[in-house]
N, C-alpha and C positions, 0 to 999 in steps of 0.2 A: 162059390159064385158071389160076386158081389153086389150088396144091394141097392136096389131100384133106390135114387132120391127122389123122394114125394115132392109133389109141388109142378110149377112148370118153369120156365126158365123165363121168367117175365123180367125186363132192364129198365130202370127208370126213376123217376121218386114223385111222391105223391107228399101235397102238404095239407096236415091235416090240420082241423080245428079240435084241438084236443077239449075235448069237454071236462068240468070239475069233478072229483071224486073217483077218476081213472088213474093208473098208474103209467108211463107212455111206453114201457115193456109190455102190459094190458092193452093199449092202443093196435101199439105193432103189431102183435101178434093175431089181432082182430083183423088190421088188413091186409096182412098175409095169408089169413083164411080164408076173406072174401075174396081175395085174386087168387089162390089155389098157389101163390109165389112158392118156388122154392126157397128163399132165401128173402131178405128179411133184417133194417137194423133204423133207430132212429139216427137224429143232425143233432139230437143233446138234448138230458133229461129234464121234464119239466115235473115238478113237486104235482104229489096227485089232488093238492088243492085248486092248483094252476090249471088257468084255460090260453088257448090261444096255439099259435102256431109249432107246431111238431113234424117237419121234415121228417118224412121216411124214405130210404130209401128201397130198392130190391135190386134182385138180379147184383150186376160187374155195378150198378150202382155205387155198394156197397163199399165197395175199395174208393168211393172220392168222401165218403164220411167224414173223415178227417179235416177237410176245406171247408164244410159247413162248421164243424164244433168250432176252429180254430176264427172264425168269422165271426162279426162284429154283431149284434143280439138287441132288440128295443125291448124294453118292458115296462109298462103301466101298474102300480101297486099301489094299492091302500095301504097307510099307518094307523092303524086304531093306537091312540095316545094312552097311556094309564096304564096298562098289561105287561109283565116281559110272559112269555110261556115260556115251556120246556123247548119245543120245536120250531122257536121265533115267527111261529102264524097262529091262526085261527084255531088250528085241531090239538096242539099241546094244552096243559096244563097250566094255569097261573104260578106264577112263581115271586113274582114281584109287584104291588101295585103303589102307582101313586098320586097326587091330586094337582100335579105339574100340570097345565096345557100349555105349551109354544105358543106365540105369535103368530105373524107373516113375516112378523120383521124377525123376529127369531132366529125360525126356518131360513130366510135369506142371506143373514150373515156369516150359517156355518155351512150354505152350500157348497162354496168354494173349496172347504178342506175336502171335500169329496170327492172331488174331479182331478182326475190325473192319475197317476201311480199312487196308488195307494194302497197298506196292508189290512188285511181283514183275518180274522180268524172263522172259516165255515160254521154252521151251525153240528151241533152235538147230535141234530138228527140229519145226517146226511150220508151221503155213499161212499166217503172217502175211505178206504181202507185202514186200520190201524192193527198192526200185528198177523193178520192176512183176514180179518173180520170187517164187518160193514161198520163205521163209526153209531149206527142205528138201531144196529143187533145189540152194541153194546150196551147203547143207552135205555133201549127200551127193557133189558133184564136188570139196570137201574144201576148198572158200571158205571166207574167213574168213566170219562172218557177227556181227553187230552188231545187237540190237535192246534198242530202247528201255527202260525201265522205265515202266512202267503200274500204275495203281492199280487195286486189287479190292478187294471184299467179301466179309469169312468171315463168317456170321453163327453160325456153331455149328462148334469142330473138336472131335474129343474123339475119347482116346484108346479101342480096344476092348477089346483085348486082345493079351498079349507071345505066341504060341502058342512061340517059343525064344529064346534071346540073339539070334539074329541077325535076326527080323523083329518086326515090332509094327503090328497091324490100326487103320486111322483110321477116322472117319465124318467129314465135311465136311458141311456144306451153304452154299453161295454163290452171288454173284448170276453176272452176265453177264461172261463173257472169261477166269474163273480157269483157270488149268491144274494141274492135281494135280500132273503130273510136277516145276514148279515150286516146289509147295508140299511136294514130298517131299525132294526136293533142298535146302531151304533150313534146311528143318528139323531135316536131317543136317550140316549145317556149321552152324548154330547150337549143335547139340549136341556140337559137337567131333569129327565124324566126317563121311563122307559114306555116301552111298544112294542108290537108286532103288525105281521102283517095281516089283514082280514081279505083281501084280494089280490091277486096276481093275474097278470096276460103278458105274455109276451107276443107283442106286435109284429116283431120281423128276426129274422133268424137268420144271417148272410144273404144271399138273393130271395128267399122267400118271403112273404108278407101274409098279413092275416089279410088281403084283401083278394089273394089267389089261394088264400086256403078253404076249404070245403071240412063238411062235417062227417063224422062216421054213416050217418044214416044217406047223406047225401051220396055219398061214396056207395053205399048197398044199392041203392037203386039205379044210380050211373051203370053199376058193373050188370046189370041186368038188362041195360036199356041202351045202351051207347058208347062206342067203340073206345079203346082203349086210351085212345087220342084226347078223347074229351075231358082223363083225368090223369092220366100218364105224363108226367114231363122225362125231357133227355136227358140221359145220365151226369151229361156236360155243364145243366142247369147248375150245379155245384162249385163248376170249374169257371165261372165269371169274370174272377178277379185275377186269373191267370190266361197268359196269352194261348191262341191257337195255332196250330201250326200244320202247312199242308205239305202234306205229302203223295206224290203216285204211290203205285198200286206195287212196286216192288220195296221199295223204300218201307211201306207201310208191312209186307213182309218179313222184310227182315227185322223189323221190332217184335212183331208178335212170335218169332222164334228166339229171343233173346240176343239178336246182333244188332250193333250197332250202326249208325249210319252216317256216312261222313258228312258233311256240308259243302267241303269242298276238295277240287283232286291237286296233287302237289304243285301245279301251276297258277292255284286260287283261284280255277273258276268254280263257281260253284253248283252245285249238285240241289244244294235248299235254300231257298229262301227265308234266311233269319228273321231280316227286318233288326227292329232294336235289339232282341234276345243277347242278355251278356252272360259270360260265363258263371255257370251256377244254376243260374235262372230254371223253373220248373215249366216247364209245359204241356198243353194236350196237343199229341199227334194226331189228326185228322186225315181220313180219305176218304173219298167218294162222299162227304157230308157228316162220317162216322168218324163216332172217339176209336182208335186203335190203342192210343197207351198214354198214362201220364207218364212223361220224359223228365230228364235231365241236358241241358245243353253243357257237355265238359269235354275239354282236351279237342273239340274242333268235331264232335259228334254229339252224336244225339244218343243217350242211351235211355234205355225204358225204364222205369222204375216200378209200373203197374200195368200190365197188361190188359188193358178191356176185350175180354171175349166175348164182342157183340154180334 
């Protein structure tokens, strides 16, 4: 007989205010037990120093995951000047100090190497896998560890403010993969010194912002007191940057059985309304108001690529 999955079939995502000193697999899982969720996954991990916005999703949720991580990220971080650690912030180890402080004008001039395509090498405490191991497991049993250089995207760095000689406040916004800690780090032996970071937030996470995110505790007492509406957003909240697309109620069938659906019949009239949609293009199938599937528009049809069983 096969077993019962625990949980209930809740669809949607929730963005929370992740607090300092939690881990956001620690978060998750905290609000999958407050909602009894069966299922359960964050929009992309934030260092358990880091506060600020952590999309979660639950439920068919889950399958648009991917459109938040690959989405474009704000973050606010402190530089404490004079320190490198082991884990480029607050909670490693000293490893290097020195009696350099930056400018304003400093800081200004090597902003610009920082924005655009640029390579960074992750920090030696991180998740990256090496050998089928966490880069973190390695380091903390005191391995050497060795990772790659990889390209990123800054699309905006800029400075906020010095609040004394020894720190100075960033805002960043970038695409997928960047790590702050690396980009604090780099920026302090660019400038003739080293650093780390003593604060981290991240402000907005693709369509989410820290200004529609809610806290853990806030979240416990909502799910006690007021419907699921008041902290539940739609699956679709995810799918922003990608067009919608409607469909009837048979059309919409035959994706959630794995067929595909023409757009038009061999005399070009058509059957769906594209709109601009070119070939390739990804989209949400919609009916009756409901996500039915992330698509693909190819070959003059519409094929599913993720089914939402909502």
């Amino acid at each position: 007989m096969a077993r019962k999955r625990r949980g209930q079939p809740i669809h949607g995502w929730i963005s929370i205010d992740k607090p300092s000193g939690r881990t956001s697999a620690q978060v998750t899982s905290q609000v999958r037990r407050l909602l009894d969720a069966a299922k359960a996954g964050h929009g992309g991990t934030l260092d358990p120093l880091a506060t600020g916005v952590l999309p979660i999703a639950l439920g068919e949720a889950t399958k648009t995951v991917s459109y938040v991580m690959n989405g474009i990220k704000r973050y606010r971080f402190t530089v404490c000047w004079g320190e490198e650690r082991t884990t480029d912030d607050l909670e490693g180890e000293i490893t290097v100090s020195s009696d350099h402080r930056p400018t304003e004008a400093d800081i200004m001039t090597v902003l610009p190497e920082f924005v655009g395509d640029i390579e960074q090498v992750p920090p030696d405490y991180s998740a990256i896998k090496l050998e089928g191991k966490r880069a973190y497991e390695l380091a903390r049993k005191g391995k050497e560890v060795s990772i790659a250089k990889r390209q990123v995207h800054i699309e905006e760095f800029s400075l906020v403010s010095m609040p004394d000689d020894d720190h100075a406040v960033f805002e960043v916004m970038s695409g997928k993969g960047t790590y702050m800690r690396s980009l604090a780090r780099d920026i302090a032996r660019r400038l003739g010194t080293v650093g780390h970071i003593s604060e981290l937030r991240r402000i907005s996470c693709g369509p989410f912002s820290e200004t529609a995110s809610i806290s853990l505790e806030s979240l416990e007492a909502l799910v006690h007191s007021a419907p699921p509406s008041a902290y539940l957003l739609a699956v679709e909240t995810a799918l922003d940057d990608i067009p919608a697309l409607a469909l009837n109620a048979a059309q919409a069938d035959h994706l959630r059985h794995g067929r595909p659906v023409r757009v038009q019949d061999p005399e070009g009239r058509s059957f769906v309304e594209t709109g601009s949609l070119v070939e390739g293009d990804v989209l949400c199938a919609m009916a009756d108001g409901q996500p039915v599937a992330l698509a693909r528009f190819t070959d003059g049809e519409i094929r599913a690529v993720r089914v939402l069983n909502i």
